[in-house]
BAPAKOL-69026 format. One record per residue: residue number from 0; residue in one letter; x, z, y of N, C-alpha, C in turn. Coordinates in steps of 0.05 Angstrom, whole numbers, plus 5000, padded with zeros to 4 digits. Layout:
! residues N
num | residuo | nu | nw | nv | cau | caw | cav | cu | cw | cv
NUM | A | X | Z | Y | X | Z | Y | X | Z | Y
...
! end
This chain:
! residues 183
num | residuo | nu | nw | nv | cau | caw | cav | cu | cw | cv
0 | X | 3829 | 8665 | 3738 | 3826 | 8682 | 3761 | 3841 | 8708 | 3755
1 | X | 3858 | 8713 | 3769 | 3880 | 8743 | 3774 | 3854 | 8765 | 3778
2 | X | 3866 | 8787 | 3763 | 3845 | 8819 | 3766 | 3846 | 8823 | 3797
3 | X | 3867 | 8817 | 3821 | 3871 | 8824 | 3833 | 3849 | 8808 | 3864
4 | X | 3850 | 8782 | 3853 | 3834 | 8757 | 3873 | 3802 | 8766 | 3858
5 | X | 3805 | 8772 | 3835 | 3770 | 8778 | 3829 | 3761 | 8803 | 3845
6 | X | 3785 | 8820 | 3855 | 3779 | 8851 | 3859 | 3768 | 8875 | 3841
7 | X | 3768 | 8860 | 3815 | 3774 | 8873 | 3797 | 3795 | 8904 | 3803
8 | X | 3817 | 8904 | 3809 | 3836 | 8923 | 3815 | 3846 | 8926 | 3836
9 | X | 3824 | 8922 | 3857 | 3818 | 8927 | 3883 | 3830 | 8961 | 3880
10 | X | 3814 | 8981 | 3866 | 3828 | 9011 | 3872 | 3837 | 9014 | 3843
11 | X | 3854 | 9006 | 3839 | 3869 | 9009 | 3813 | 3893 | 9030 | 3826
12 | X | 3897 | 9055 | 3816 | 3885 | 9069 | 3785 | 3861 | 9089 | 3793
13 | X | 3849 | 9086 | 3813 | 3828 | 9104 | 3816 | 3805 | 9098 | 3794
14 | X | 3794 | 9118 | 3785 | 3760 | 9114 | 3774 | 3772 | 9104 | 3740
15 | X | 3803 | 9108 | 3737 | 3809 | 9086 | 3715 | 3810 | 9119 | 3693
16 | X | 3817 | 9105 | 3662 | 3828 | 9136 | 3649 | 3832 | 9115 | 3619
17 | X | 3845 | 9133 | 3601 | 3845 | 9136 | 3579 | 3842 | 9162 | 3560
18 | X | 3819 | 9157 | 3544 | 3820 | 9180 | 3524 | 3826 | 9158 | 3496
19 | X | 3835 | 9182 | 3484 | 3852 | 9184 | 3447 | 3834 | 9210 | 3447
20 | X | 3829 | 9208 | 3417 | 3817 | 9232 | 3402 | 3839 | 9240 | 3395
21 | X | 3837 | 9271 | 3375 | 3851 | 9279 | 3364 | 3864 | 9260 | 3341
22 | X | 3851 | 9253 | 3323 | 3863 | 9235 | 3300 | 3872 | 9216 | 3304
23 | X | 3864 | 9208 | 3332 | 3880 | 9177 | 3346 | 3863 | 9157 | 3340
24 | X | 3845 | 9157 | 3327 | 3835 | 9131 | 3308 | 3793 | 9129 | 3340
25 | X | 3804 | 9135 | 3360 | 3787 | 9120 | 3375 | 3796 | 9128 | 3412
26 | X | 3799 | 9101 | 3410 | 3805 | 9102 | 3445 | 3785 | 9081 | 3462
27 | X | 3783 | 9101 | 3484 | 3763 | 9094 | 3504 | 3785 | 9092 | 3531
28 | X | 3786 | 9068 | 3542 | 3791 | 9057 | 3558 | 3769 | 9059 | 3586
29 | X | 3766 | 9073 | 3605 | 3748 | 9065 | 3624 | 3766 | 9056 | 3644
30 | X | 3738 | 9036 | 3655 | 3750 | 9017 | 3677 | 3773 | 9000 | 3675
31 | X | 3771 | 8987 | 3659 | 3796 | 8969 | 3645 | 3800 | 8949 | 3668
32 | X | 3774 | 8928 | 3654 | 3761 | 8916 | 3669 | 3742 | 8917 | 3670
33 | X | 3723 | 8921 | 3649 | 3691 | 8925 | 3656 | 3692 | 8959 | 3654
34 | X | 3665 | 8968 | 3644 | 3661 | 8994 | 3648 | 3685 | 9008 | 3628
35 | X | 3683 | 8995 | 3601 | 3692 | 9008 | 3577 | 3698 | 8990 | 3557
36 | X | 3722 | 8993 | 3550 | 3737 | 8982 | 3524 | 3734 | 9006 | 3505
37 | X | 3708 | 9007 | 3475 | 3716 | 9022 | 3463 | 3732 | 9016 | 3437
38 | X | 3746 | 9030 | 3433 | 3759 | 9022 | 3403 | 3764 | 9049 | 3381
39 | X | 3748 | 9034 | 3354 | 3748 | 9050 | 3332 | 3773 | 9042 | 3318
40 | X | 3784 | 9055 | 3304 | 3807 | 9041 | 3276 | 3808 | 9051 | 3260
41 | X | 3824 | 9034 | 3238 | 3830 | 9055 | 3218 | 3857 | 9039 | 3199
42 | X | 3872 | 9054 | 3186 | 3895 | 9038 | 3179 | 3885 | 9018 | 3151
43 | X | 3903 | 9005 | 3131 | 3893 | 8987 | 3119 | 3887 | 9012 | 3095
44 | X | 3899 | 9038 | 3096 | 3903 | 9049 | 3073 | 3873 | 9077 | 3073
45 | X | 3863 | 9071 | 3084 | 3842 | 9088 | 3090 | 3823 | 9086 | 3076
46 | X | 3811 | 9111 | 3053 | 3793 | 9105 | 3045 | 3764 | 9087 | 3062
47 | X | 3745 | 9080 | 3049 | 3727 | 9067 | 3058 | 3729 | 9061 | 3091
48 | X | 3752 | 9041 | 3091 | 3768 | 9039 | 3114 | 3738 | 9024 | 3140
49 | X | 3733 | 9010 | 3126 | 3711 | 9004 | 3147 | 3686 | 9010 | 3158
50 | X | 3671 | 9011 | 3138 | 3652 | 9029 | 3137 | 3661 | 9060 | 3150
51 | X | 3681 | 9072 | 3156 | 3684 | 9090 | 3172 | 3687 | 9087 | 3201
52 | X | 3711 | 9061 | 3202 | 3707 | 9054 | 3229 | 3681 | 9056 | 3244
53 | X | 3662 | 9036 | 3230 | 3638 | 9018 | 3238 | 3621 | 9052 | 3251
54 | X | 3624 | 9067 | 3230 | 3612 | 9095 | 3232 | 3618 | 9107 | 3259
55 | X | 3642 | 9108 | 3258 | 3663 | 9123 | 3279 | 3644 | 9115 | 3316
56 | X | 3652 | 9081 | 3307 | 3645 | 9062 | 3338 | 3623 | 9075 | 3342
57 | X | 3599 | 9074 | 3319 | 3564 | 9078 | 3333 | 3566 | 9111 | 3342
58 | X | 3585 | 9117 | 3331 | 3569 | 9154 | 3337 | 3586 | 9159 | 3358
59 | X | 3613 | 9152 | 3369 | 3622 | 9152 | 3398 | 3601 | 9139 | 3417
60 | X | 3600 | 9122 | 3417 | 3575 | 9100 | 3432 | 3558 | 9120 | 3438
61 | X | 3538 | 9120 | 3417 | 3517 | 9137 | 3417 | 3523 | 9170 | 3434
62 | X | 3539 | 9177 | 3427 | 3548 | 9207 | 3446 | 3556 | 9200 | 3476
63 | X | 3573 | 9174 | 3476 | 3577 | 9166 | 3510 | 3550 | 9162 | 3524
64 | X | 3528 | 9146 | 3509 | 3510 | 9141 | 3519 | 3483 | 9167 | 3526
65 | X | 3494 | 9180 | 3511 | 3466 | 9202 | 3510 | 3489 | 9220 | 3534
66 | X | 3513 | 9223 | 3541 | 3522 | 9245 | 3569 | 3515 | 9227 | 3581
67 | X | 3518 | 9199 | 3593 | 3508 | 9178 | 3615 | 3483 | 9191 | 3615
68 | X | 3470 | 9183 | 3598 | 3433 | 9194 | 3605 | 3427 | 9224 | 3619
69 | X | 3440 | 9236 | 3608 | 3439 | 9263 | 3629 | 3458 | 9265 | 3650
70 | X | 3476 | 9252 | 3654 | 3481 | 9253 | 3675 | 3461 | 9217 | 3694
71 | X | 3442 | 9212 | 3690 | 3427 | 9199 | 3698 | 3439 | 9173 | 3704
72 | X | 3466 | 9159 | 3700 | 3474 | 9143 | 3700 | 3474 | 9112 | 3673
73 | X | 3478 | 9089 | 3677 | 3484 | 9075 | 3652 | 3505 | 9059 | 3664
74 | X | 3501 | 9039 | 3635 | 3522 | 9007 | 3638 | 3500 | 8990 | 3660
75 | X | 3515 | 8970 | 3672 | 3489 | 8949 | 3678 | 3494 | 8931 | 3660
76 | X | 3461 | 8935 | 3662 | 3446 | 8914 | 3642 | 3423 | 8893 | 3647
77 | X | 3417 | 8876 | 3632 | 3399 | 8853 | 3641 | 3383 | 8852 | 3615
78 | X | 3354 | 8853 | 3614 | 3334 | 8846 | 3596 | 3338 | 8823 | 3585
79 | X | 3345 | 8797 | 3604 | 3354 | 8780 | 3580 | 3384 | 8770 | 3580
80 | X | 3399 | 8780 | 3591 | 3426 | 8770 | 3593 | 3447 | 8796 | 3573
81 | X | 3423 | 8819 | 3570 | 3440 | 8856 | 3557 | 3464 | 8856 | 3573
82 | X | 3482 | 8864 | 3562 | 3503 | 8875 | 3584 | 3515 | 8864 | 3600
83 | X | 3514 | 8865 | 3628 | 3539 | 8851 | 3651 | 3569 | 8852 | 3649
84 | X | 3579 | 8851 | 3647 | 3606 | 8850 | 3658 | 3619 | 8825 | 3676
85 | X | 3645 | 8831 | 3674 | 3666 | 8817 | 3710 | 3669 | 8786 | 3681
86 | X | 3675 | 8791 | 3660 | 3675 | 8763 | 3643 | 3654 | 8757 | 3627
87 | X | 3650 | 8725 | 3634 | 3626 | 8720 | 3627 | 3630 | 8716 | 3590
88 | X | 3643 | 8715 | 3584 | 3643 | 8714 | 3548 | 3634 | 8746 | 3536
89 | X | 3635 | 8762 | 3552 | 3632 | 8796 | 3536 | 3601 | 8793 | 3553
90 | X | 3589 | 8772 | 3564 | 3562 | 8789 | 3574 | 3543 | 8786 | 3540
91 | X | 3523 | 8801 | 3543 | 3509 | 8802 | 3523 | 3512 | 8834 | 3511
92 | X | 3519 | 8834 | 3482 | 3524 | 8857 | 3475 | 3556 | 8863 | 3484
93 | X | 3567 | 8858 | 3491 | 3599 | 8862 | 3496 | 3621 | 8861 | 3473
94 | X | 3607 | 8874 | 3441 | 3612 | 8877 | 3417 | 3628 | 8854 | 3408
95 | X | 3657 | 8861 | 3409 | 3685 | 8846 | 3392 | 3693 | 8847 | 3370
96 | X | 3688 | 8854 | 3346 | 3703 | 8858 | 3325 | 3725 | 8855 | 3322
97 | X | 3754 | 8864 | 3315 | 3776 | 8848 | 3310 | 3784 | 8862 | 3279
98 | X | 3790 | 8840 | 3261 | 3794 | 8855 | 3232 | 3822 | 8843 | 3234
99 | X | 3840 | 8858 | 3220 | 3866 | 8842 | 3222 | 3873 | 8841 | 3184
100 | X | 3887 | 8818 | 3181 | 3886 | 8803 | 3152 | 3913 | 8798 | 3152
101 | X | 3915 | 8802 | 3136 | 3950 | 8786 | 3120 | 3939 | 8774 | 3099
102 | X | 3939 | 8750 | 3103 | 3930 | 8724 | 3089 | 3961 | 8710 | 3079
103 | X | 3973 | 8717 | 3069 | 4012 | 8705 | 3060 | 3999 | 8667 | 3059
104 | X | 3982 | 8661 | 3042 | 3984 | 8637 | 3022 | 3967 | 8620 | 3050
105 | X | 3943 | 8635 | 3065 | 3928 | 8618 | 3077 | 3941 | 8613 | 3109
106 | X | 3958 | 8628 | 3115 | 3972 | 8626 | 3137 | 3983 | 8608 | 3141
107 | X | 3988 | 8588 | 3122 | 4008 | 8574 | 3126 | 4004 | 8544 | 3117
108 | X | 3976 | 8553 | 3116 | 3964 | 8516 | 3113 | 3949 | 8514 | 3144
109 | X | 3950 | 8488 | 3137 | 3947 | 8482 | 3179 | 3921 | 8478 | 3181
110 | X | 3905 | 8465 | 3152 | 3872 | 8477 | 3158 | 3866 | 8503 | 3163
111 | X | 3874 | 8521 | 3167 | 3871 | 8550 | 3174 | 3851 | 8545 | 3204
112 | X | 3861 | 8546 | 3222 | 3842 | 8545 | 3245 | 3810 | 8530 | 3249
113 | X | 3811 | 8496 | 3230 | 3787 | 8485 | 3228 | 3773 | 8505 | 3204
114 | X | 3783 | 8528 | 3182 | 3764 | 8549 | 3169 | 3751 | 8563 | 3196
115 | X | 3772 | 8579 | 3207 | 3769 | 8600 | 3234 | 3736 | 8587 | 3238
116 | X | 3742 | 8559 | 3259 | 3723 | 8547 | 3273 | 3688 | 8540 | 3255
117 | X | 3704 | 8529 | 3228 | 3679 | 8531 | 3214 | 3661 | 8556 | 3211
118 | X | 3669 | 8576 | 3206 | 3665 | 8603 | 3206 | 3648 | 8622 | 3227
119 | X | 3651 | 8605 | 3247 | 3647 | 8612 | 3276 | 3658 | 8641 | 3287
120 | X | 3687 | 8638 | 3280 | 3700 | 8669 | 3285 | 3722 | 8653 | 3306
121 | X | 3742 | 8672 | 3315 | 3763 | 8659 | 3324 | 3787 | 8676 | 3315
122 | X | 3816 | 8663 | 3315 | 3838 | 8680 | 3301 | 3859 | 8678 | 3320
123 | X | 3868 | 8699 | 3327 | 3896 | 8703 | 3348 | 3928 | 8713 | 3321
124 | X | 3949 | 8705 | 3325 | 3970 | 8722 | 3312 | 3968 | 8746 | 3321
125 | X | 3980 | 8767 | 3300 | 3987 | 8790 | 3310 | 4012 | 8799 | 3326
126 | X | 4006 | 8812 | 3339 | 4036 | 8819 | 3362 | 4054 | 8796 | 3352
127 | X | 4085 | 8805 | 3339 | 4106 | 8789 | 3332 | 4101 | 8785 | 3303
128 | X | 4105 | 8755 | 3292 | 4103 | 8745 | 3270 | 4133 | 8747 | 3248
129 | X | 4141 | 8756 | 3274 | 4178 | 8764 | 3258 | 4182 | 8783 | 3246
130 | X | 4158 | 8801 | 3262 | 4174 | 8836 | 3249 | 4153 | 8837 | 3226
131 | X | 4173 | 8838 | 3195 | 4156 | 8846 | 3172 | 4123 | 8852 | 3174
132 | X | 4124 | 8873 | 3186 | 4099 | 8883 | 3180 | 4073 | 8867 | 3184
133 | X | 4077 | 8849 | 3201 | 4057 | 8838 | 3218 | 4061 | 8799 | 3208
134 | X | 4078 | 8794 | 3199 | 4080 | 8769 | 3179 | 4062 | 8761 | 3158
135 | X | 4050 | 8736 | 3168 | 4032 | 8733 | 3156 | 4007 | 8741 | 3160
136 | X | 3998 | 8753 | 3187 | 3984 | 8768 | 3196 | 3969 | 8756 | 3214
137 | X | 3935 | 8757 | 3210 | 3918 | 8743 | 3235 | 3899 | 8760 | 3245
138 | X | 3894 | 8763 | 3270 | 3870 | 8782 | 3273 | 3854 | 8760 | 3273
139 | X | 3822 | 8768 | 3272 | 3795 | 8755 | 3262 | 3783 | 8767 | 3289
140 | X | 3763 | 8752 | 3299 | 3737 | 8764 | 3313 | 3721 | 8743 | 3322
141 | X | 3698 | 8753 | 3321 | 3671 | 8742 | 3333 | 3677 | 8724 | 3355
142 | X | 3669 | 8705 | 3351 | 3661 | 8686 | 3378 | 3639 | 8682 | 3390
143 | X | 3620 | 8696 | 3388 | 3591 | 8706 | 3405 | 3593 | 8728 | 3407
144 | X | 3584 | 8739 | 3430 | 3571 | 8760 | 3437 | 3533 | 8766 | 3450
145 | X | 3534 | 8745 | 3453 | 3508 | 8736 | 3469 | 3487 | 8725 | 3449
146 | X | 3463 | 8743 | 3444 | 3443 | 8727 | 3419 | 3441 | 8737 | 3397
147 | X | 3464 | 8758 | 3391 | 3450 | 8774 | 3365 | 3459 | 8799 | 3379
148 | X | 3446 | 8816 | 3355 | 3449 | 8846 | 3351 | 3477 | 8849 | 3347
149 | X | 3482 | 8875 | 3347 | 3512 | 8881 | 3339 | 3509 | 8884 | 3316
150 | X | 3487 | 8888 | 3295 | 3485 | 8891 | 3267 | 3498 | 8860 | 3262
151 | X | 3483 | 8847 | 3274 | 3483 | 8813 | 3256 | 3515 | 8804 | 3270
152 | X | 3522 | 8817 | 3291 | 3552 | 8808 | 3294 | 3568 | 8816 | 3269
153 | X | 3573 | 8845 | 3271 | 3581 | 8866 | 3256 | 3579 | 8847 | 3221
154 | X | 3559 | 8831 | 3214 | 3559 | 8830 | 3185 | 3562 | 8793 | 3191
155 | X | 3565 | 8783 | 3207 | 3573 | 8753 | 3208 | 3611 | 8755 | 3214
156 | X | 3614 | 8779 | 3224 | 3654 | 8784 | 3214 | 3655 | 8785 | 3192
157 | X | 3638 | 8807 | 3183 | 3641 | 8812 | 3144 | 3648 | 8793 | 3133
158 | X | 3624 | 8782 | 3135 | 3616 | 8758 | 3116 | 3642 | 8733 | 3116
159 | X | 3646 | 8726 | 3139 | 3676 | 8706 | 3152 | 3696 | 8729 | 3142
160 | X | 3707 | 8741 | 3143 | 3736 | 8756 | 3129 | 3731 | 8759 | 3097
161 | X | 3700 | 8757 | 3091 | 3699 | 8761 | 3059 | 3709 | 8734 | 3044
162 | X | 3694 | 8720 | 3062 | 3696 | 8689 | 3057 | 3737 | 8679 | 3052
163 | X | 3747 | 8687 | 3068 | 3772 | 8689 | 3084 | 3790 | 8695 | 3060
164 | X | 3785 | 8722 | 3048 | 3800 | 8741 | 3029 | 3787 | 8720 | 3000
165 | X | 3776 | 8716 | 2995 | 3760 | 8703 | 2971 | 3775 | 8666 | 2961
166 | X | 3791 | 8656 | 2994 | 3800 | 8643 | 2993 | 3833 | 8639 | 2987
167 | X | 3839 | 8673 | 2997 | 3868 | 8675 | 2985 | 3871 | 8677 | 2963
168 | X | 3847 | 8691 | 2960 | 3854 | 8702 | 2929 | 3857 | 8677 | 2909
169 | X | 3835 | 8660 | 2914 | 3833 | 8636 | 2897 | 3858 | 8616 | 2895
170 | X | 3881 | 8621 | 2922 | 3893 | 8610 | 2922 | 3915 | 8620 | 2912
171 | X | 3920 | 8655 | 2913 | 3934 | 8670 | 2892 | 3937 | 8660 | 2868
172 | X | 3911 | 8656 | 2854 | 3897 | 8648 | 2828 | 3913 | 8616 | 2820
173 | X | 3927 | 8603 | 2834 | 3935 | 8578 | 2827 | 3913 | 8555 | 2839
174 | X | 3889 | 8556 | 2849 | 3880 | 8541 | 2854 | 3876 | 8522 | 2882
175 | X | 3874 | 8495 | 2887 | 3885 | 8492 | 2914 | 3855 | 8489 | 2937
176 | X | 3860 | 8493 | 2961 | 3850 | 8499 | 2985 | 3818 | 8473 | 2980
177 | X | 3836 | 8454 | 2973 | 3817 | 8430 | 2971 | 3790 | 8430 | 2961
178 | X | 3798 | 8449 | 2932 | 3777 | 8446 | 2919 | 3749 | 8478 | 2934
179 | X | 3767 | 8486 | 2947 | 3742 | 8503 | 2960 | 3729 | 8498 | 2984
180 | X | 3747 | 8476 | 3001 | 3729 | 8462 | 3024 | 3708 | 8445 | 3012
181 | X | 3703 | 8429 | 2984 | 3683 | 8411 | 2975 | 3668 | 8433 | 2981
182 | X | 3664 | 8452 | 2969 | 3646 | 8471 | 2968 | 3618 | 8480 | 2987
! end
């Protein structure tokens, strides 16, 4: 279904915006398509690169949510469904993770996707696989949103990219893929 037949962007660009912080490292998207696309980042070279992110997301959140409250507004929400939105895969907590990996050795075995699936994550390429930087490159994220916390999302990515990195390495190490699927 087109944004346009859902009416999704029925008054597009009214009610729409983007903010960037100063440091750049969080943008808020309103009215994308649902209320809010937020996004934390951080480069690969960043001290305690994630654990800052993770920091970054809850204490924006937390401050969007506490001006909504005085200004007496929220998200819609459902007691047992948590958040609404226009797509039914973000209802629940809405919470995406995307970690992005340069995996050189695991990229390029074709069990790669049945790990993904085992894992219960899902993996897209990054932008272009041509331009250096991004070769060899997979983003990672959650394939639920619906049924846990954002804690237990948040540490079932961990855990799948730990798993992930533990596997290159082993395969760095000389050892082959095989002997860590018996596993």
């Amino acid at each position: 279904m087109s944004w346009l037949s859902s009416g999704v962007a029925r008054d597009w660009p009214d009610g729409r915006a983007i903010y960037v912080n100063n440091d750049k490292n969080i943008f808020a998207w309103i009215n994308q398509k649902d209320h809010l696309r937020f996004i934390s980042w951080s480069t690969n070279n960043a001290k305690n690169n994630l654990r800052s992110v993770i920091t970054r997301f809850f204490q924006g959140i937390s401050l969007l949510e506490n001006i909504m409250r005085n200004e007496g507004i929220s998200f819609a929400h459902d007691d047992h469904f948590g958040y609404l939105t226009t797509c039914p895969v973000n209802i629940g907590t809405g919470l995406k993770i995307n970690i992005y990996l340069k995996l050189p050795l695991l990229t390029k075995d074709l069990r790669l996707p049945t790990i993904i699936k085992d894992l219960n994550l899902t993996m897209e390429e990054i932008m272009d696989p041509d331009i250096e930087g991004f070769k060899d490159c997979i983003d990672i994220s959650n394939r639920d949103r619906i049924g846990k916390t954002e804690i237990e999302i948040i540490q079932h990515v961990l855990d799948g990219v730990t798993k992930l990195v533990e596997i290159e390495r082993k395969l760095e190490a000389g050892d082959k893929l095989d002997e860590y699927l018996r596993r």
